[in-house]
N, C-alpha and C positions, 0 to 999 in steps of 0.2 A: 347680150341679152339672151340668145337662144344657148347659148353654153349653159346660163345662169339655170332656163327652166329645163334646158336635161339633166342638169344634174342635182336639179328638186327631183322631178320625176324620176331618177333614179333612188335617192333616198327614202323618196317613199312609197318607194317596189319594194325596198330593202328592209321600211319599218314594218310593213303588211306583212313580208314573209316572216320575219322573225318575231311577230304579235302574237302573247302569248290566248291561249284558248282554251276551253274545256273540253274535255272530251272522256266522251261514256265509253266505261269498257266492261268486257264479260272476262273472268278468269274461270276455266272450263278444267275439270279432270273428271277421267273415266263417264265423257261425255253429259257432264253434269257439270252447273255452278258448285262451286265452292264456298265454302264460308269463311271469313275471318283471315284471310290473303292478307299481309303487308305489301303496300303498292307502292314505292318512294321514285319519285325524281330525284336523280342522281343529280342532276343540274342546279336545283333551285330547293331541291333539301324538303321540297314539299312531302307531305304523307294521306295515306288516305287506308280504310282499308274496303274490302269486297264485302257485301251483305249476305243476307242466306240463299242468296241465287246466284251470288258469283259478279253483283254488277256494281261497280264502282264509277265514280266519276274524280279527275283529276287535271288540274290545269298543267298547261303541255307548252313550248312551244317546235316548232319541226326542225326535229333533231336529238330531241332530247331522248336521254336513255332512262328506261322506266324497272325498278329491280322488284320482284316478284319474290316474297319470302313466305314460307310459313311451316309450321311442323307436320315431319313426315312426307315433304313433297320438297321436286331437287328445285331450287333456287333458280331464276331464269333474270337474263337481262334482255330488253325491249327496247329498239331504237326506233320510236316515231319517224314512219314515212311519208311521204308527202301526200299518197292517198288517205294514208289515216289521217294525217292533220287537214286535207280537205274535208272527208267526210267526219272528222269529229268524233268516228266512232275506232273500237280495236274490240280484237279478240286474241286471249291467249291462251292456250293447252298448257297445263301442266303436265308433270308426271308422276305417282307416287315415288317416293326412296327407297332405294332398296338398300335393306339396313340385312350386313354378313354375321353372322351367330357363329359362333364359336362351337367347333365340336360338338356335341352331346356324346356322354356315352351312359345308354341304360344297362341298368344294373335288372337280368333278371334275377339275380337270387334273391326271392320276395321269399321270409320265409313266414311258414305255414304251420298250420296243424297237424297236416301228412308228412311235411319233411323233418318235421322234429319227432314220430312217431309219436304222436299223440293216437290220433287215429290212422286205421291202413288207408292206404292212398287206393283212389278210386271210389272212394264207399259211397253211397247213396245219401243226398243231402236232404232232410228233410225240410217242410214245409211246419209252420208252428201247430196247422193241423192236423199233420200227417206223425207230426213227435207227438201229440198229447193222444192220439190212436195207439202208435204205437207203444206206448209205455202202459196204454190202460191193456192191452191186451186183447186180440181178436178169439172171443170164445169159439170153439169148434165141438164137433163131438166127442173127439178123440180125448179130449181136457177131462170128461169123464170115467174114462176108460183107466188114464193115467192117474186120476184122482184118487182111485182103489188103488192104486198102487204105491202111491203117497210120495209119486213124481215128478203132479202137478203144481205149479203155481195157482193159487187162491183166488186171485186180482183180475182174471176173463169172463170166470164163472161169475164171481161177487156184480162184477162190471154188466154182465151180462144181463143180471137178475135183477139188478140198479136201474136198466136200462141208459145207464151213461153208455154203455160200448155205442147204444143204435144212435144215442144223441151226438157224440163225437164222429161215426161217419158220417151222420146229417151238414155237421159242421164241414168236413172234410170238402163234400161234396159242394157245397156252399160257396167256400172257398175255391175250389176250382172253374165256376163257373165267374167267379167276379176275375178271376185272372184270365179266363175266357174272353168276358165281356171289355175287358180293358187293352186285350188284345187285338180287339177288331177298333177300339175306339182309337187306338192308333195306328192299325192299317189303314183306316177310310173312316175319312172326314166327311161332317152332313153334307156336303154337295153331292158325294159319291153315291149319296144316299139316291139322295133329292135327283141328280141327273141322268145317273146309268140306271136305277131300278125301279126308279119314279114313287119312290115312299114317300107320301108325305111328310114333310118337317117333324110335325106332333107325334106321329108314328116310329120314327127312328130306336128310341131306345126301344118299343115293343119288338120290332125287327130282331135288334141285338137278340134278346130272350128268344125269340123266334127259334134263331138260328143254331145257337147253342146247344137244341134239346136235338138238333140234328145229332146223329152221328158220325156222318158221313163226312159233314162239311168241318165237326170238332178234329175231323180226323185229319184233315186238308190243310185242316186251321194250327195245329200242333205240328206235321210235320214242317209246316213253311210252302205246300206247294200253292204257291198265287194263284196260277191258272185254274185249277178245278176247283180252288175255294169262289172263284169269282163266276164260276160257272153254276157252283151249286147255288151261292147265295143269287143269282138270277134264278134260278130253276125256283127256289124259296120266293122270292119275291112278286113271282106270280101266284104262289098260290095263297100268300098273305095278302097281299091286293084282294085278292076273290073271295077271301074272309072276310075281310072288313066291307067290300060291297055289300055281300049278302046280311051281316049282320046292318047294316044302314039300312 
């Protein structure tokens, strides 16, 4: 009789440990959940996959090997340990794949305008404002001088006297201050506005305008140098604050 119930009580040490169980798991890359992970027991052919945080659940029992697929990440196999299968839960790191490319070889001979002698190489590119200027013609004095002499072109004077010449720098000028303006709007975002210079939100585009009519800081702003453009738009920033107070 005592043989008989050790070796129940052995059997059923033996059906607990190998009882199968669920068990919650995280599948983790580059310190985040994952999505859409294939998660199979190898054992029992079970599948499951990982949600948009990486957390799946899958019945197990201790031992079992758990295979981890998905695209663009290396494939892993998992052997349930007996702390995991105690505690019911796991965690496992992926790693992206690294996927080998083939040579490249760039081709620079991109060819061009300059290298097929259309135009000479180096020339001055215009702006659609700066070709409709200069095709109309910047009238001077000299245009009259030459005029008598029946040297000059028609189209500075004519242009002159149209007032197209002064409308087309108008334009010019116009145009330079929106490529101004669009150049600060992508140097510094409203926070920068908002945190280092204290402009209010509603103010920011006035700012931009602001600064533009500077010279100084156009001048900071066109070479590329950061530090003194950020020094003058503070230096500016004070004294547009102190406008709009006083005008308040």
């Amino acid at each position: 009789m005592t043989l008989f119930f050790q070796l129940a009580i052995l059997n059923i040490a033996k059906g607990q440990q190998q009882k199968e169980i669920m068990i919650s798991g995280t599948v983790i890359l580059n310190n985040k959940g994952i999505e859409g992970v294939l998660i199979k027991n190898e054992s029992s052919n079970k599948t499951t996959n990982s949600d948009a945080d990486g957390h799946f659940t899958i019945k197990c029992q201790l031992g079992d090997i758990l295979h981890f697929s998905s695209i663009n990440v290396e494939t892993k196999r998992k052997k349930i340990t007996k702390t995991e299968y105690q505690s019911t839960t796991l965690s496992v790191t992926l790693s992206s794949k690294t996927i080998d490319l083939n040579e490249v070889i760039i081709n620079t001979n991109t060819i061009t305008a300059e290298k097929i002698g259309i135009i000479p190489e180096n020339q001055k590119k215009y702006t659609p404002a700066e070709r409709r200027l200069k095709t109309a013609g910047d009238f001077k004095p000299t245009h009259l001088l030459s005029l008598l002499g029946g040297s000059s072109p028609l189209d500075p004077i004519i242009n002159k006297i149209s007032g197209r010449t002064k409308r087309l720098k108008k334009e010019l000028e116009i145009e330079k201050k929106e490529r101004l303006l669009e150049r600060l709007k992508t140097l510094y975002k409203d926070d920068f506005y908002v945190m280092n210079l204290k402009i209010p939100k509603t103010y920011i585009n006035s700012f931009r305008y602001f600064c533009i009519e500077n010279q100084y800081l156009v001048s900071y702003l066109t070479s590329g140098n950061k530090q003194l453009l950020e020094l003058s738009m503070s230096e500016l920033a004070i004294t547009f604050n102190n406008n709009m107070s006083s005008e308040e």
